[in-house]
LUMNU-107108 format. One line per 5 residues: number of its first residue (from 1); their letters; for each residue x, y, z of C-alpha. Coordinates in pm, 1 decimal. Layout:
// residues N
NUM) A) X Y Z | ... .
***
This chain:
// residues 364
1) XXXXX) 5285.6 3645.9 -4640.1 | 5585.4 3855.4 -4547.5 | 5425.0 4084.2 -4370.5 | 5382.2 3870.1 -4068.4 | 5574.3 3889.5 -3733.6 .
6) XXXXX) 5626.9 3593.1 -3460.0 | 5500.3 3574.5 -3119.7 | 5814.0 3653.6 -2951.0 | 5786.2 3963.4 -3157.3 | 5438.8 4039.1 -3061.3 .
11) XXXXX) 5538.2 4020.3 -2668.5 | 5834.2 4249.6 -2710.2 | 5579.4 4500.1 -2941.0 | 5335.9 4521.5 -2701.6 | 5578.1 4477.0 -2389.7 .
16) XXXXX) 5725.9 4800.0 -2501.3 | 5408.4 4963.6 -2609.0 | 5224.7 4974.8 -2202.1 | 5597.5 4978.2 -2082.8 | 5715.9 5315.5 -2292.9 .
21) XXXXX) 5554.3 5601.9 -2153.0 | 5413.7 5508.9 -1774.7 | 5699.7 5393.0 -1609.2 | 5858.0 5748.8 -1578.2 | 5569.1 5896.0 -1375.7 .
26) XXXXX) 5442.0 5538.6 -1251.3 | 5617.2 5535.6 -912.1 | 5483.5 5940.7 -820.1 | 5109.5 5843.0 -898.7 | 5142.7 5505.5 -709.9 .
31) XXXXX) 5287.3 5660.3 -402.3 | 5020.1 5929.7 -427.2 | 4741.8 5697.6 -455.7 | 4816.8 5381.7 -279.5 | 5147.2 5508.1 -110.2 .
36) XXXXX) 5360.0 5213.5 8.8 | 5072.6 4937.0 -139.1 | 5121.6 5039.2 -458.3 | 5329.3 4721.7 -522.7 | 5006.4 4520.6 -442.9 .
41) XXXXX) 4810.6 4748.9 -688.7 | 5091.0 4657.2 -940.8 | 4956.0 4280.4 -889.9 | 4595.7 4348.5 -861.9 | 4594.1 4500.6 -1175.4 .
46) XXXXX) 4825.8 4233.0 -1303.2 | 4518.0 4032.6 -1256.6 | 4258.9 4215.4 -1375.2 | 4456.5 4217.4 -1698.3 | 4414.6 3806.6 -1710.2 .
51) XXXXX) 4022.2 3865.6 -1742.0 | 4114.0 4154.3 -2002.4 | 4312.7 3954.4 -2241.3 | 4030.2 3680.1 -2186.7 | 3759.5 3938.5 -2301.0 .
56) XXXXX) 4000.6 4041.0 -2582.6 | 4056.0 3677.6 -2701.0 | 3696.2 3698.5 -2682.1 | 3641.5 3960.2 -2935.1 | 3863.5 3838.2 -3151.0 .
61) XXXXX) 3762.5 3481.3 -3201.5 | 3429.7 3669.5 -3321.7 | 3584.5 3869.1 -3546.2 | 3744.0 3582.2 -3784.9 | 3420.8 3660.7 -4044.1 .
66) XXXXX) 3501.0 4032.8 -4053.3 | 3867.6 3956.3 -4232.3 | 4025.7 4007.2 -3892.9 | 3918.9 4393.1 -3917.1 | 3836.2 4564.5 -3636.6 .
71) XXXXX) 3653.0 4857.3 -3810.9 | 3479.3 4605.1 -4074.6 | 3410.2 4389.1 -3763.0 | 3167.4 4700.6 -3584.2 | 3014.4 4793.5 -3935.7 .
76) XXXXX) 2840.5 4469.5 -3927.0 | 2712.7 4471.3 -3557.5 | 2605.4 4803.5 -3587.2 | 2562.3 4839.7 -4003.0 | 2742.1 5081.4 -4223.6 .
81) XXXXX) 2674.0 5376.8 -4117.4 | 2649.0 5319.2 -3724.6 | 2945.5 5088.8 -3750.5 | 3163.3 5405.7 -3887.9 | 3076.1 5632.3 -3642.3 .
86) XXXXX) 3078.6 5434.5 -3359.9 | 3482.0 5349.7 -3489.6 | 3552.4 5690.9 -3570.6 | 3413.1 5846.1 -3254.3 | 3505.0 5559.7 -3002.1 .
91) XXXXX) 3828.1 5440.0 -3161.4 | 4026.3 5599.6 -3402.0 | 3985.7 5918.3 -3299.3 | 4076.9 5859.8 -2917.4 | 4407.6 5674.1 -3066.0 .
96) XXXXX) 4482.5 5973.1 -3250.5 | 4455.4 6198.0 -2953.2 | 4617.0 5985.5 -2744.0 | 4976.2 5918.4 -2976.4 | 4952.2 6311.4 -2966.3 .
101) XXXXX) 4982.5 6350.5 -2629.2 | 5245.9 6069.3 -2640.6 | 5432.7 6248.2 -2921.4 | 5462.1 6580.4 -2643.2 | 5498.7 6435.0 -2399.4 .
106) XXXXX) 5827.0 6304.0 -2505.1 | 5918.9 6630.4 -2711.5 | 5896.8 6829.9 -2378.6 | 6090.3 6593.9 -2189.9 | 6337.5 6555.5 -2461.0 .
111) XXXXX) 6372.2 6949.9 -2490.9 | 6390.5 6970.6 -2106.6 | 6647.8 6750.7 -1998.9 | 6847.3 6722.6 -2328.6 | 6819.3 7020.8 -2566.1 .
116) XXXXX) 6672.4 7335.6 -2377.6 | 6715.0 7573.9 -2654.1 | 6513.1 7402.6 -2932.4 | 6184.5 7440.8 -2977.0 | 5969.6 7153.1 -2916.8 .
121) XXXXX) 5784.3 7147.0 -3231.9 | 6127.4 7082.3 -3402.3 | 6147.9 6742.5 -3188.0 | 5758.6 6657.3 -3278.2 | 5853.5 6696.5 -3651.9 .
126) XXXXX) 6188.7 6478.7 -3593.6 | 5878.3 6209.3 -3424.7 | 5647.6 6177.0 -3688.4 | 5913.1 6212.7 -3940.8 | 6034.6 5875.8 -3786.3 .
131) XXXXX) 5737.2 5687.7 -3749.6 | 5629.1 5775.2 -4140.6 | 5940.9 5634.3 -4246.1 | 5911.4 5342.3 -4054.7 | 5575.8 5266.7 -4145.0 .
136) XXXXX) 5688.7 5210.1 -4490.7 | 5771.5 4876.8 -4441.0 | 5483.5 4777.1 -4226.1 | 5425.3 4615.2 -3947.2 | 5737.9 4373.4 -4013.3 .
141) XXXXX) 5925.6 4713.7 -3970.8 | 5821.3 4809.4 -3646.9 | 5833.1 4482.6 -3469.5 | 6241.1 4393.2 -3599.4 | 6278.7 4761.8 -3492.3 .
146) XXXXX) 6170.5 4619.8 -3123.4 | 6357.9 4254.0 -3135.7 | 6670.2 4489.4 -3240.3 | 6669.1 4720.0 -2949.7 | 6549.2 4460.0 -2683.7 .
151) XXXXX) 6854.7 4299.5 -2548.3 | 7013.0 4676.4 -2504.5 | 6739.0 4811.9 -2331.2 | 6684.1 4520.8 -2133.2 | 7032.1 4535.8 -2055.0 .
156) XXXXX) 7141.9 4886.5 -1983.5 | 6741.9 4878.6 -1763.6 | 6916.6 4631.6 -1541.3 | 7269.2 4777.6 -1528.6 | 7103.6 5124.8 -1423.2 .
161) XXXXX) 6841.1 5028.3 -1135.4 | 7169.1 4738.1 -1016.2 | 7405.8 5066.3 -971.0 | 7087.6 5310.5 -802.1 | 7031.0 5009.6 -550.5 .
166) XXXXX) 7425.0 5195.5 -379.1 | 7196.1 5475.1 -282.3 | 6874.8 5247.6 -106.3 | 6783.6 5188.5 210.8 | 6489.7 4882.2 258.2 .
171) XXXXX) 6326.0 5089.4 569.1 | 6168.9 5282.4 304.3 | 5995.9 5020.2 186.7 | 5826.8 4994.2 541.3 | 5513.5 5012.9 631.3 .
176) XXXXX) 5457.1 4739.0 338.2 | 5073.2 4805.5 371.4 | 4928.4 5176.5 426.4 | 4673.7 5196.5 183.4 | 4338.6 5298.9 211.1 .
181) XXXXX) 4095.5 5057.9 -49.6 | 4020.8 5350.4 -263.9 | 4381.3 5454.5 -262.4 | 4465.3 5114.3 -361.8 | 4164.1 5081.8 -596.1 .
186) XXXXX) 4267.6 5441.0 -761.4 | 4668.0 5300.9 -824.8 | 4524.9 4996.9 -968.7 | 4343.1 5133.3 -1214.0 | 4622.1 5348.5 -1312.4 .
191) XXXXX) 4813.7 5011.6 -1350.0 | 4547.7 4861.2 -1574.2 | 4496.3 5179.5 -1769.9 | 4854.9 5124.3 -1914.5 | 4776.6 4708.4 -1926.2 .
196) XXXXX) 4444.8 4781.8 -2135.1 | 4657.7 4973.7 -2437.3 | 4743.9 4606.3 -2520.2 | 4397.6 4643.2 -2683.3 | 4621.0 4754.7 -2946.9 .
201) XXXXX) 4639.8 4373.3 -3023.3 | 4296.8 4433.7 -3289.0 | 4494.3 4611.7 -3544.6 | 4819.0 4369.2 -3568.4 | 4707.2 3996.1 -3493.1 .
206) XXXXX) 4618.8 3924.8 -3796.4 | 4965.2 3975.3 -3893.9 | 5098.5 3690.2 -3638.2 | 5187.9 3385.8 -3753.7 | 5110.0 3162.2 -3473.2 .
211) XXXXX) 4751.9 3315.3 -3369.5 | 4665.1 3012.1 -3154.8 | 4897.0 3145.2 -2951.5 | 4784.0 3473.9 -2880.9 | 4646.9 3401.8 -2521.6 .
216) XXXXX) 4980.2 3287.3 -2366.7 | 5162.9 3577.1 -2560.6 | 4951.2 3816.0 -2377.8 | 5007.5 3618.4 -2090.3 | 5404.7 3642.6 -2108.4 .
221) XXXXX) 5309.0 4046.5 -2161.5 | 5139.0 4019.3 -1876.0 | 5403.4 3885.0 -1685.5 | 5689.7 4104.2 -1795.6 | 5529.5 4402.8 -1776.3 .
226) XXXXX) 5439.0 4318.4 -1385.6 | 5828.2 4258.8 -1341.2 | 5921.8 4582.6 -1500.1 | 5661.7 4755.6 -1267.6 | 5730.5 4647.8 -965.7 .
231) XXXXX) 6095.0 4665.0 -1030.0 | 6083.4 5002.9 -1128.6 | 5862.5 5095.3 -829.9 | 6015.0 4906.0 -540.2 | 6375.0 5077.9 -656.7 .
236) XXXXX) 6219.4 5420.3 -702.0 | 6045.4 5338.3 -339.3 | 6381.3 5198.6 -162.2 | 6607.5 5472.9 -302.7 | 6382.3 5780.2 -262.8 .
241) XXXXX) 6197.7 5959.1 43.9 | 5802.9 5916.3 -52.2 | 5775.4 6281.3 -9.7 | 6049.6 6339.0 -236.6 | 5864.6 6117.6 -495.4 .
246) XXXXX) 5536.1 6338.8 -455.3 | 5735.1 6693.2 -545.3 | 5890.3 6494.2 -826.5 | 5762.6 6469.5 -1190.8 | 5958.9 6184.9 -1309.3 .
251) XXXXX) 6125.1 6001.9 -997.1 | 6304.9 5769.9 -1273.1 | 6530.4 6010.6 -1427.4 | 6572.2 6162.8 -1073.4 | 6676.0 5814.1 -962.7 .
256) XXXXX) 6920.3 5778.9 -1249.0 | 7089.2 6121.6 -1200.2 | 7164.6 6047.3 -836.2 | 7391.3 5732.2 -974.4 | 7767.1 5846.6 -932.7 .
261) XXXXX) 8020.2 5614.2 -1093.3 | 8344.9 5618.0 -985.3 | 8329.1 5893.2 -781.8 | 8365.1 6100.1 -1122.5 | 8098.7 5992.4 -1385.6 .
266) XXXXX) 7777.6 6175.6 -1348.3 | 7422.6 6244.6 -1556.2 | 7415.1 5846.7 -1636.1 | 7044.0 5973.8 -1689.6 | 7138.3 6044.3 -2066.8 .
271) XXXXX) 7193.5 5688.4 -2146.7 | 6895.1 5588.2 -1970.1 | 6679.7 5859.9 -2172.5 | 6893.7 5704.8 -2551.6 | 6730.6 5376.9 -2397.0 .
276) XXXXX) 6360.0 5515.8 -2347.5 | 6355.0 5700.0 -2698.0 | 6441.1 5363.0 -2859.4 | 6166.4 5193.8 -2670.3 | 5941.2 5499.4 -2699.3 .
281) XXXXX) 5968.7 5525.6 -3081.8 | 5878.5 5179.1 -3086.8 | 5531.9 5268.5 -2965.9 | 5551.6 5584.4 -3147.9 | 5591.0 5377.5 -3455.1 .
286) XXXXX) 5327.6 5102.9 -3358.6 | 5068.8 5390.7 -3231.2 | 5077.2 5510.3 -3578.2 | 5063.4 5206.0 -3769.4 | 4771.8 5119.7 -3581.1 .
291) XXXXX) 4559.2 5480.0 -3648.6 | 4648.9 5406.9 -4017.5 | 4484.4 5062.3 -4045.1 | 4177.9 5185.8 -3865.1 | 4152.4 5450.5 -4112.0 .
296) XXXXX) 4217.0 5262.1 -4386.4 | 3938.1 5044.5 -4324.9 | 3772.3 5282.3 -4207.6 | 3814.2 5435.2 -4576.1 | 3785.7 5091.2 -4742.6 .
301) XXXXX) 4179.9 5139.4 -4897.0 | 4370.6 4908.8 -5021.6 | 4649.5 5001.6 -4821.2 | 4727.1 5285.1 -4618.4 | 4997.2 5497.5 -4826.9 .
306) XXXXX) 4779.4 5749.2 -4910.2 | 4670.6 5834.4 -4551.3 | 4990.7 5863.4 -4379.6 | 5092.5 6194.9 -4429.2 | 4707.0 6326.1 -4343.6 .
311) XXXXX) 4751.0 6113.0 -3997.0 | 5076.5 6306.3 -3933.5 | 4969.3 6629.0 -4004.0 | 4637.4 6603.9 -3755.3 | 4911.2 6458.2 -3491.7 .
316) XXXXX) 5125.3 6722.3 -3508.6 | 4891.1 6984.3 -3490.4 | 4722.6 6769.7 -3166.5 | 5078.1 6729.8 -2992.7 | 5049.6 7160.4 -2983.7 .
321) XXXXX) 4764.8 7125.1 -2744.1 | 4886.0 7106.9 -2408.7 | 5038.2 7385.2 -2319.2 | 5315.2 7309.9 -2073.9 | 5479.6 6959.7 -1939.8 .
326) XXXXX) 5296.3 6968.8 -1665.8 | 4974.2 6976.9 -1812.0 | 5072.6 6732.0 -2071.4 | 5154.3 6486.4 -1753.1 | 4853.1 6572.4 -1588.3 .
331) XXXXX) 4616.3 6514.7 -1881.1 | 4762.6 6170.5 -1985.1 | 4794.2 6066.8 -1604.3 | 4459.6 6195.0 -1495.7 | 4317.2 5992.4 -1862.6 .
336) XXXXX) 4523.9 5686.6 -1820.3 | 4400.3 5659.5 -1452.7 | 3979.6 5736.3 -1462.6 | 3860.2 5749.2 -1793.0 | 4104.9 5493.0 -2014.3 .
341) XXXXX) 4022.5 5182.1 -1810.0 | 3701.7 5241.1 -1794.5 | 3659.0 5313.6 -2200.5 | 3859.8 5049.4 -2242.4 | 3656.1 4699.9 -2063.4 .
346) XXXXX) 3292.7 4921.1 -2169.5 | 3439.6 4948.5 -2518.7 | 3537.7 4543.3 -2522.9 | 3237.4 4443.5 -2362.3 | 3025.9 4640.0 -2660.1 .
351) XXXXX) 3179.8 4481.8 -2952.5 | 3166.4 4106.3 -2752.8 | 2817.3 4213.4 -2704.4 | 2690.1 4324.4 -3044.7 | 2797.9 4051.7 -3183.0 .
356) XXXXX) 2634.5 3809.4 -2945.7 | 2320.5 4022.5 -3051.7 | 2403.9 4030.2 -3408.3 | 2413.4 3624.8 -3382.9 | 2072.1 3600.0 -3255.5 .
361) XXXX) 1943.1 3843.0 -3474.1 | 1835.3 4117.3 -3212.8 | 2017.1 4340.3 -3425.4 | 2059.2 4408.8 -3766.4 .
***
């Protein structure tokens, strides 16, 4: 088949996919929750993800008499009708909400730091318009897109936090535990709200060539992610006052703009934001590919041509929602950190249990 993609490709996919559009605000809502802990919450979670990729696995090694179809898979748990509705009103529609937010999320930011003047609805349109066109050549698309852009994000990631590192001091990293066990329970579940999008996983692994692999690829996910994280924290942390991180939205782009070079070259923040809008339209891209295999089996399509421009139109008209960055932020933090985990393991441990149900004929 050529629309396939390999393992390595799968890591960077989903790699970039919980990586793309948490890390900005990641460091604030740790040091609010779990203030100087918040690198143990980074691990904690890091392990909670190990039994969430197990669960996954899980799922999926039920699903192999459901054509590796999600949507197909909960029609016959829950039968035709209960299987669509429990899709539509559990899945697909909380993806579609959710790459909405995503979409303005990044429009505002883009408009606010980059072009003030235009309107952000100009910048949602440029969004979609990208992710239809890349969705043309399926999945294949999408994941080259991500093994392209990689090794220069990866890169220019380091190059940035190495030349920040002239402005930290370690004693802000001190005291190394201050947490209270709610605090540090409330930044871990932030952590694993942006782990659990790997869930993502249902709509693309039948696409991967080497499926026996699957567990260790989420493994190595698992693992890079956690180094991004902490990385990106324990800089933010060592550079920054925490009570300058609280007042600040995104402590990453402040942390960039502070970076002088040469004594003469300021606002290195503008590379850093060409980096995140690669990586960002990467899970822009993947988001919507996603949505428009659920719906098309969902539908029972052939293919999902005929349902992309209807999925753009209903995002663009969700991305209007919010009406300011700051509620944007507040929405997707406040859903990533209390309600996404939990949806996420209740919604896993459903479809594992159904099926165990369906097996023994409990229900039909």
């Amino acid at each position: 088949m050529s629309n396939q993609i390999t393992n390595k490709q799968l890591i960077i996919l989903i790699t970039f996919y919980i990586f793309g559009s948490i890390f900005f605000s990641m460091p604030r809502v740790l040091v609010h929750t779990s203030n100087h802990t918040g690198w143990l919450s980074i691990l904690a979670a890091m392990l909670f993800f190990c039994g969430y990729a197990w669960l996954v696995m899980a799922v999926i090694g039920r699903m192999k008499q459901s054509d590796d179809q999600l949507i197909v898979y909960a029609s016959q748990c829950l039968g035709l009708v209960g299987g669509r509705i429990f899709s539509a009103v559990f899945i697909l529609i909380p993806l579609l909400l959710f790459m909405s937010f995503t979409n303005r999320l990044v429009a505002d930011l883009f408009t606010l730091l980059i072009l003030p003047e235009t309107p952000r609805e100009i910048i949602i349109i440029c969004i979609i318009f990208m992710q239809y066109h890349m969705l043309g050549g399926g999945i294949t698309t999408v994941a080259r897109w991500s093994q392209l852009i990689m090794p220069f994000s990866a890169v220019m990631i380091t190059v940035l936090y190495a030349l920040s590192l002239s402005n930290s001091q370690l004693t802000r990293l001190q005291p190394v535990l201050d947490s209270t066990f709610f605090g540090f329970f409330d930044g871990t579940l932030f952590i694993f709200g942006g782990f659990a999008e790997a869930a993502v996983l249902f709509f693309i692994y039948r696409h991967v060539r080497n499926r026996q692999a699957l567990f260790q690829s989420l493994l190595y996910v698992n693992g890079w992610v956690s180094v991004l994280f902490l990385s990106t924290f324990l800089v933010v942390l060592s550079t920054m006052s925490t009570s300058h991180i609280k007042r600040t939205i995104f402590p990453v782009i402040e942390l960039i703009r502070d970076i002088t070079l040469f004594d003469s070259i300021e606002h290195l923040e503008f590379i850093f934001l060409v980096v995140w809008m690669f990586i960002i339209l990467s899970k822009a891209a993947l988001s919507m590919y996603a949505s428009c295999e659920g719906w098309r089996q969902w539908f029972d399509l052939k293919n999902y041509n005929s349902i992309r421009i209807p999925v753009c139109v209903i995002i663009y008209f969700c991305s209007l929602m919010p009406q300011n960055l700051l509620d944007a932020v507040i929405e997707v933090e406040s859903f990533k950190a209390i309600v996404f985990p939990v949806y996420s393991i209740l919604m896993l441990v459903c479809l594992w249990g159904m099926s165990l149900l369906r097996r023994e004929g409990k229900l039909r």
